[in-house]
C-alpha positions, 0 to 999 in steps of 0.5 A: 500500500501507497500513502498519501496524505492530503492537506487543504490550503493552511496545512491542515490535514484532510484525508489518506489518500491510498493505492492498494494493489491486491487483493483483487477479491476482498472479504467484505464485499458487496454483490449484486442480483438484479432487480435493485437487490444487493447483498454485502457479504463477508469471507462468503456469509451475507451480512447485509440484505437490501432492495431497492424500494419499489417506487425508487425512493430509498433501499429496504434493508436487514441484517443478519447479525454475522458482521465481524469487524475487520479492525481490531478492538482499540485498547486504552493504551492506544488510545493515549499513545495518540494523545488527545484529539486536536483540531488541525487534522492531525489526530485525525490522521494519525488515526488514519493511519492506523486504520489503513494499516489495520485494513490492509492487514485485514482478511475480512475487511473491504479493501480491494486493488484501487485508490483509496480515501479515509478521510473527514467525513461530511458527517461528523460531527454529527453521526446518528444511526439508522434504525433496527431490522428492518428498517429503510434508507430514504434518499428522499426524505429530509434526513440527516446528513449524518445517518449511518448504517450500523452493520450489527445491532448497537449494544446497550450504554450499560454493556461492559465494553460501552463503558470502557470506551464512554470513559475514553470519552471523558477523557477526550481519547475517544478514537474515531469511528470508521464509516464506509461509503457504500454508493449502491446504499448511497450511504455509510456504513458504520465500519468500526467502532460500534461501541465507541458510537454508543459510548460517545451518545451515552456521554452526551456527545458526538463521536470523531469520525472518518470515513473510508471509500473508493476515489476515481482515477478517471474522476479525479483526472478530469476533475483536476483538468477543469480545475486547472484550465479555471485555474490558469484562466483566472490567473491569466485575467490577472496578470495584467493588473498584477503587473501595473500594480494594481491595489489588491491584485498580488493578494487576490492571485494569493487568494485563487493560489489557495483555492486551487490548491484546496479545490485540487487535494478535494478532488483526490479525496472524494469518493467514486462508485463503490465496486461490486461482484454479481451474485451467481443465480442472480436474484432467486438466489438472493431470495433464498439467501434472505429467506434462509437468514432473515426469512425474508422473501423479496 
């Protein structure tokens, strides 16, 4: 694996950007079967079931309570060897890291060959889970932003392992919660730290967050043409008064350097269509998958 960390104008931290060569399979994936359905799956047992709603509007899904969590549980004495959490990025990224080493060692995790992003995600600060089996993601409804997907059910705030992490929360050690992009939801995923999400609400607050997803290199390629022929435009329009000294001039150009340079590390860190495998017998055989864990039928 390739890092790269990606800074916005000022310095402060963005995202990881990494290159992953192999494997080509990873052991969390998502598999489709027509007809809207989806599947998520893990080392080839279905972890999630989800359609596509009849009228288009959102995604039905249930769980099937085999979710295994491909970071292991992050002790206190990690926690405090990466010190308190600080508002320039840079905790973040140190958490990054070890996440993305975490993955790239993990066989039921969902990294595959392709660029990938862990970065700030749009939903912090604030993340509020979705609800219980079965339950539906509205792509229509005024939502929040923040709604994530928990692959297993939440434990209760009085659960022993809640309460080791609730006192990290006051203790301002609390490592973030990992959520995962998943375009065919179009949402997040809650990916790691289940209890830790718990813990945070049960204190009064609101988990840190990063977010993993795959980028395009043809996204990003095209994206950073247009920003660069904007780019040189602009700049081009003012040389001009650069040059006769115009009041305010040299400051602006200083002011469109920045943008640029901000506009440029977004486009490497946004996130792409998730990939996705078929699912061998197509739909019927997603719903003998689903009747046979859930008892679903459609």
């Amino acid at each position: 694996m390739h890092r790269m960390d990606e800074p916005v104008a000022g310095g402060a931290w963005q995202a990881l950007v990494c290159d992953v060569a192999a494997p080509r399979r990873p052991g969390l994936r998502v598999r489709v079967a027509g007809a809207g359905r989806l599947l998520l799956e893990q080392a080839g047992s279905p972890v999630l079931f989800a359609v596509v709603a009849a009228d288009h509007g959102g995604v039905d899904y249930v769980r099937t309570g085999r979710f295994v969590a491909p970071v292991p549980p992050v002790r206190a004495a990690q926690a405090r060897s990466v010190g308190l959490r600080t508002g320039d990025g840079a905790w973040h990224a140190r958490w990054a890291h070890r996440f993305a080493t975490a993955l790239a060692a993990a066989p039921l995790g969902p990294l595959h060959d392709g660029r990938w992003v862990i970065g700030r995600s749009v939903a912090d600060p604030a993340v509020t889970p979705l609800p219980d089996d079965p339950g539906v993601i509205d792509w229509f409804a005024a939502r929040d932003p923040g709604q994530v997907l928990p692959l297993r059910r939440l434990a209760a705030a009085g659960d022993p392992r809640v309460r080791a992490y609730r006192k990290q929360v006051r203790d301002g050690t609390l490592a973030p919660v990992l959520l995962w992009w998943i375009s065919g939801l179009d949402s997040y995923v809650l990916l790691d730290g289940h209890d830790r999400l718990v813990a945070a609400h049960a204190e009064g607050r609101q988990p840190p967050v990063l977010a993993l997803s795959l980028a395009s290199a043809r996204r990003v390629a095209v994206e950073t043409e247009v920003a660069r022929r904007h780019y040189e435009a602009t700049t081009e329009r003012m040389r001009p008064l650069v040059e006769a000294g115009t009041p305010g001039a040299a400051d602006a150009v200083v002011a469109v350097d920045r943008r640029y340079a901000a506009q440029l590390a977004t486009i490497r860190s946004g996130h792409a269509a998730t990939r996705a495998w078929p699912l061998p017998g197509g739909s019927r055989r997603w719903s003998e998958l689903a009747r046979g864990y859930t008892g679903a039928s459609s």
